[in-house]
FIKOLZA-1660 file (N, C-alpha, C; in steps of 0.1 Angstrom, whole numbers, plus 5000, padded with zeros to 4 digits):
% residues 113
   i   px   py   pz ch aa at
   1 2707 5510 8483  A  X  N
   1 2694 5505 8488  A  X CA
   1 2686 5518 8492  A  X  C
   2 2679 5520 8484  A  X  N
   2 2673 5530 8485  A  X CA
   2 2658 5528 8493  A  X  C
   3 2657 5519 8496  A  X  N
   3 2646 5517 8509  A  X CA
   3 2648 5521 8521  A  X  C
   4 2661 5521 8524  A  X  N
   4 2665 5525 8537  A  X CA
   4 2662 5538 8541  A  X  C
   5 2663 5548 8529  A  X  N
   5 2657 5563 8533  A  X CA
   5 2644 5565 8531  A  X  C
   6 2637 5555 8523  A  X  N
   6 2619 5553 8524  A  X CA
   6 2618 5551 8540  A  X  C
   7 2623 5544 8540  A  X  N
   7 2618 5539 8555  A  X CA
   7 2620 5552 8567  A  X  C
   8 2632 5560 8565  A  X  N
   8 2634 5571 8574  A  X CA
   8 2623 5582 8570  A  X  C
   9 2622 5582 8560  A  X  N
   9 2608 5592 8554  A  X CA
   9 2597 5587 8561  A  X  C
  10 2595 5577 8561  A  X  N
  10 2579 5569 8565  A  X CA
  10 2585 5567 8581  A  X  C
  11 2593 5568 8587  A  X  N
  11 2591 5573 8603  A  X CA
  11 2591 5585 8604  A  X  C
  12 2592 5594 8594  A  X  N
  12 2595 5612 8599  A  X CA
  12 2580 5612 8595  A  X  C
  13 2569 5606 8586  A  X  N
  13 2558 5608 8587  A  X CA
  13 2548 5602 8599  A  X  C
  14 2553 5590 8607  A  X  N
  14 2550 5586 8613  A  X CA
  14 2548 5595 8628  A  X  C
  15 2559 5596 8628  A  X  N
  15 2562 5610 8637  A  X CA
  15 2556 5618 8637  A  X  C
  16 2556 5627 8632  A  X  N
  16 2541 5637 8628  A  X CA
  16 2527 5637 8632  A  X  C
  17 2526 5620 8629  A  X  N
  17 2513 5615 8626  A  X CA
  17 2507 5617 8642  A  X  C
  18 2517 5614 8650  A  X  N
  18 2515 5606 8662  A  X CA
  18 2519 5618 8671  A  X  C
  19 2527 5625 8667  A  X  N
  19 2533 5635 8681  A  X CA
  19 2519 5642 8681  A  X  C
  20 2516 5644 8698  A  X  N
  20 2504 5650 8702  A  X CA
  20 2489 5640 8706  A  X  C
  21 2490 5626 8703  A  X  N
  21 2480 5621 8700  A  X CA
  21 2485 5609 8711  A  X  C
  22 2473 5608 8716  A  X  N
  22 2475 5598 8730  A  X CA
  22 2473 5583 8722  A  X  C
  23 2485 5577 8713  A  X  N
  23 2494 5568 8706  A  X CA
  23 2505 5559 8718  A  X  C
  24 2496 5549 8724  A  X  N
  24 2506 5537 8727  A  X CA
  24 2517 5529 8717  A  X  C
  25 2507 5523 8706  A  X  N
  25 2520 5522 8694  A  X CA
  25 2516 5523 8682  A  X  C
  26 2520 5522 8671  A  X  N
  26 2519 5518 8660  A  X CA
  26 2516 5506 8656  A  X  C
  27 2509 5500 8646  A  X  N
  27 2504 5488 8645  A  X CA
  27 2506 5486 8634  A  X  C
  28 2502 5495 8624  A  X  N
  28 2501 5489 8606  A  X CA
  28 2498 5500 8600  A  X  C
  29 2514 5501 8590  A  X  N
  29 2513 5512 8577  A  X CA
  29 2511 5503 8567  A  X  C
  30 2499 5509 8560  A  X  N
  30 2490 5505 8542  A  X CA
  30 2497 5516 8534  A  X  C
  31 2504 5507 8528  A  X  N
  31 2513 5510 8518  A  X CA
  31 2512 5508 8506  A  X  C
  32 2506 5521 8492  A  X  N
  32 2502 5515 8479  A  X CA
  32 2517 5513 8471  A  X  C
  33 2516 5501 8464  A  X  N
  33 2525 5500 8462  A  X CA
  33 2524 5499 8442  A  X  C
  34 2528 5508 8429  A  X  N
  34 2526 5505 8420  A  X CA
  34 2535 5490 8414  A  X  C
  35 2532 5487 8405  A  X  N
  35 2536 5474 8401  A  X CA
  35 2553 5478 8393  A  X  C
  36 2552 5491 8389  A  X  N
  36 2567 5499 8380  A  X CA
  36 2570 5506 8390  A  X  C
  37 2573 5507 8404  A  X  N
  37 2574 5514 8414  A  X CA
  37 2586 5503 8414  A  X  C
  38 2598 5509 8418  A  X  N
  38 2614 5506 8422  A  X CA
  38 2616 5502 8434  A  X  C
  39 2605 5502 8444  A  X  N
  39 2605 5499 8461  A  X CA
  39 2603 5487 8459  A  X  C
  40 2613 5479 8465  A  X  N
  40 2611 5460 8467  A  X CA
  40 2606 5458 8484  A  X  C
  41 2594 5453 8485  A  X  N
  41 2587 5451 8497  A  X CA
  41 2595 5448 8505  A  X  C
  42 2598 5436 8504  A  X  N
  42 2604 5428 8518  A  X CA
  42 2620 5436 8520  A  X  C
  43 2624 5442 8514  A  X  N
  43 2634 5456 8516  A  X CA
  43 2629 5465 8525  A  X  C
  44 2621 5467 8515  A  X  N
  44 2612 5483 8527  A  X CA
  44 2608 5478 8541  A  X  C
  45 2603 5465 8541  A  X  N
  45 2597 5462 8555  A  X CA
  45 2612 5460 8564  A  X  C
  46 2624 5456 8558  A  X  N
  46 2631 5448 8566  A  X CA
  46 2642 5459 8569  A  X  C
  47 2640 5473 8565  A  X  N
  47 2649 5488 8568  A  X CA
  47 2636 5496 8576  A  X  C
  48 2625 5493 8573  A  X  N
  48 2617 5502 8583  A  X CA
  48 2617 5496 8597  A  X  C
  49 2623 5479 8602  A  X  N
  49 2624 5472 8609  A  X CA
  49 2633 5479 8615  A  X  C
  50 2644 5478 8608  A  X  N
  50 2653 5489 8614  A  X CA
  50 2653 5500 8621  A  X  C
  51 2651 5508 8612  A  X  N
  51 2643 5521 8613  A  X CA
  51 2637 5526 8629  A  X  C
  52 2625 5518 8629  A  X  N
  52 2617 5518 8641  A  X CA
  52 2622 5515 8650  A  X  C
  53 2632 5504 8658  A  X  N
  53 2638 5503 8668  A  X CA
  53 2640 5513 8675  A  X  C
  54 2628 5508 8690  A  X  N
  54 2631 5519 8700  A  X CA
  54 2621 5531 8702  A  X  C
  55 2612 5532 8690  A  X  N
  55 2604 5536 8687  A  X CA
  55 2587 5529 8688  A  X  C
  56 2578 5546 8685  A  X  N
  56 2563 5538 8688  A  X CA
  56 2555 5528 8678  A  X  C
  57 2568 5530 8669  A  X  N
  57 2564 5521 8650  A  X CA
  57 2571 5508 8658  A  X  C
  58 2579 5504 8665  A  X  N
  58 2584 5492 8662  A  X CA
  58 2575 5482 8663  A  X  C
  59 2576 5472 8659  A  X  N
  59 2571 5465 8654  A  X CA
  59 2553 5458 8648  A  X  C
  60 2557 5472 8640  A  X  N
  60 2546 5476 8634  A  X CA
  60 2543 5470 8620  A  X  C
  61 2535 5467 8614  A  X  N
  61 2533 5456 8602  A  X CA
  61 2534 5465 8591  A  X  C
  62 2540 5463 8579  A  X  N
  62 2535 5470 8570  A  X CA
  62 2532 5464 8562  A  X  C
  63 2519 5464 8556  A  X  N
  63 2506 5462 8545  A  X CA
  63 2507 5466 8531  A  X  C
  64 2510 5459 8527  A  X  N
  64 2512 5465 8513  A  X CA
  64 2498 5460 8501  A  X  C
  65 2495 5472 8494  A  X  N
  65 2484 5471 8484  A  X CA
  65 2494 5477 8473  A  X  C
  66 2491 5465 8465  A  X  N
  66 2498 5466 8447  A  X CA
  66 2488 5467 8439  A  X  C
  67 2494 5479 8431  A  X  N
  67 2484 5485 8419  A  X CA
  67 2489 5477 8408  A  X  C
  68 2481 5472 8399  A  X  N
  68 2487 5465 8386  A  X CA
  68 2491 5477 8377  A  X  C
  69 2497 5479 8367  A  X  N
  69 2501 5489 8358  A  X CA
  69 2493 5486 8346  A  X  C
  70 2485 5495 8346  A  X  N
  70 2476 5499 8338  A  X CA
  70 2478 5514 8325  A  X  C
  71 2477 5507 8314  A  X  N
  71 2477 5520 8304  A  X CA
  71 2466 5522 8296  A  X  C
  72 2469 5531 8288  A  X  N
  72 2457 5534 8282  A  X CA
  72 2463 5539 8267  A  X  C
  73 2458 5532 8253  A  X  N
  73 2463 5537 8236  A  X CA
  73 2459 5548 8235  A  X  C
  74 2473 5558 8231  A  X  N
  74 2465 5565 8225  A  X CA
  74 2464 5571 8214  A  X  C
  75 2461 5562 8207  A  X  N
  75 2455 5562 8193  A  X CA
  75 2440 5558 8192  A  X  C
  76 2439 5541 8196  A  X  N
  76 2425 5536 8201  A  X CA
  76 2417 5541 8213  A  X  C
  77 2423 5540 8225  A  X  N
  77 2417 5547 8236  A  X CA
  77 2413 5538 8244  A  X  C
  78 2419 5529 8245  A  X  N
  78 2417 5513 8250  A  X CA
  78 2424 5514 8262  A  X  C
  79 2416 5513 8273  A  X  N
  79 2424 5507 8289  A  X CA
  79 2430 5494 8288  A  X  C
  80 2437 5492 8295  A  X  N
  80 2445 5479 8292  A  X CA
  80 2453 5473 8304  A  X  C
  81 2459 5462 8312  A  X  N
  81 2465 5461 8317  A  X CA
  81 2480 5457 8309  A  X  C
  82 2489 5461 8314  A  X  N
  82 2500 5458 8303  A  X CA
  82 2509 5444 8315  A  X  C
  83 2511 5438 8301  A  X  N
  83 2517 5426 8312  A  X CA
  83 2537 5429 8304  A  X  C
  84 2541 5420 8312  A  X  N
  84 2558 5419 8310  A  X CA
  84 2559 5428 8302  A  X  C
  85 2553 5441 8308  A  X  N
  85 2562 5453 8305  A  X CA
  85 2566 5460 8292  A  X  C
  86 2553 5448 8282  A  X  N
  86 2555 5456 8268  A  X CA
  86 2542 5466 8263  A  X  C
  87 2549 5478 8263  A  X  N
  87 2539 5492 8261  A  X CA
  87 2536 5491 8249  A  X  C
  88 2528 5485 8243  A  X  N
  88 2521 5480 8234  A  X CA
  88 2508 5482 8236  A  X  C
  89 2496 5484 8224  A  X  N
  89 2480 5485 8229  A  X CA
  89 2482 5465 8220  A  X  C
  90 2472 5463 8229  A  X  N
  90 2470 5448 8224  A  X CA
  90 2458 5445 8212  A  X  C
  91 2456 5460 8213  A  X  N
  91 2443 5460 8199  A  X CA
  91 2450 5462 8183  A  X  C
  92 2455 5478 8190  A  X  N
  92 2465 5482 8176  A  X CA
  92 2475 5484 8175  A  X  C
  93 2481 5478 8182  A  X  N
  93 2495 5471 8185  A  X CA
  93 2507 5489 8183  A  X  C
  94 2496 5504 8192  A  X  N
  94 2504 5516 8189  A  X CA
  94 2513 5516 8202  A  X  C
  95 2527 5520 8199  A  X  N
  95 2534 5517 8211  A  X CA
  95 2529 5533 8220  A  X  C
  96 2519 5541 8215  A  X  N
  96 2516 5554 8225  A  X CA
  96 2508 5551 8232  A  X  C
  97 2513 5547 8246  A  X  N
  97 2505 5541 8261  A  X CA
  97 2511 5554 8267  A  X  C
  98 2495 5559 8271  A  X  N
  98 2498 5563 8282  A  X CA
  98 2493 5560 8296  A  X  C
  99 2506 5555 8308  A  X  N
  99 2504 5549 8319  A  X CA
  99 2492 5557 8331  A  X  C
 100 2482 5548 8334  A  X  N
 100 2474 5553 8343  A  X CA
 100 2474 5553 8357  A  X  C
 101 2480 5539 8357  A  X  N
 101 2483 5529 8373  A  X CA
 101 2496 5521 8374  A  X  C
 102 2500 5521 8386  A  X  N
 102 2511 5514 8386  A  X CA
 102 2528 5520 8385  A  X  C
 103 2525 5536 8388  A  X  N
 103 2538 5540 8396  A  X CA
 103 2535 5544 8409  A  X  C
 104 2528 5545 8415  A  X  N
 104 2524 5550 8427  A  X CA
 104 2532 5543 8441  A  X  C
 105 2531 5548 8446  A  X  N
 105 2543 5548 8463  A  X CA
 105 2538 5557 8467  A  X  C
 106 2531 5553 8480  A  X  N
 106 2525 5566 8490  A  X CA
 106 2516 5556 8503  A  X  C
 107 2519 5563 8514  A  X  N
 107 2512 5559 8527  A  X CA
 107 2502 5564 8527  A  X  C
 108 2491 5553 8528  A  X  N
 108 2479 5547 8527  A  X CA
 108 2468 5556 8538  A  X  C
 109 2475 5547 8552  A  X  N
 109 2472 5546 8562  A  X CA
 109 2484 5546 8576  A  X  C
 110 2476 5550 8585  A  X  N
 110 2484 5545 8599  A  X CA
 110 2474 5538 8611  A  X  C
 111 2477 5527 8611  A  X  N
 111 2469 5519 8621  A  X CA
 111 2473 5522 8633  A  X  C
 112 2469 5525 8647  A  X  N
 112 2475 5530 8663  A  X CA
 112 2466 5521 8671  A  X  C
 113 2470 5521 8686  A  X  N
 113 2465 5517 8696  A  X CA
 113 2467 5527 8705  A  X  C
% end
């Protein structure tokens, strides 16, 4: 479960964020999330639950924004969304996609009070 160390990463940033800064608590990390990204949400949320205990993140929401996976032919040069995962252009059927959107994993934002 490799969420478990996301989540220790995403308090060691949290931490950072906040040491020095007159921070009663944490409220809500915006979390991009790609659609080919290996992080399963309600994982991540339910180890950063963890995580935070005790802490100024506890129970703090996390927000997630999903990128759809997006490629681009390149042969034709056609943007495209790619569905169930087949790297295909839907025009000229060249399997050379290259991916634009939709591996991304990265904190967003930090919401405080």
């Amino acid at each position: 479960m490799h969420e478990l160390s996301i989540a220790s990463n995403l308090m060691d940033i949290v931490k950072q964020a906040v040491d020095g800064q007159n921070v009663s608590r944490v409220t809500t990390l915006r979390i991009v999330i790609g659609e080919l990204s290996t992080v399963v949400p309600d994982c991540l949320a339910f180890a950063f639950e963890i995580m935070s205990k005790g802490t100024v993140a506890e129970g703090a929401h996390l927000d997630f924004e999903k990128k759809p996976l997006i490629g681009k032919c390149g042969d034709c040069g056609r943007e495209f969304r790619i569905q169930d995962f087949v790297f295909h252009c839907p025009d000229c059927d060249s399997p050379r996609v290259e991916i634009l959107s939709g591996k991304e994993f990265m904190l967003k934002s930090i919401e405080c009070e």
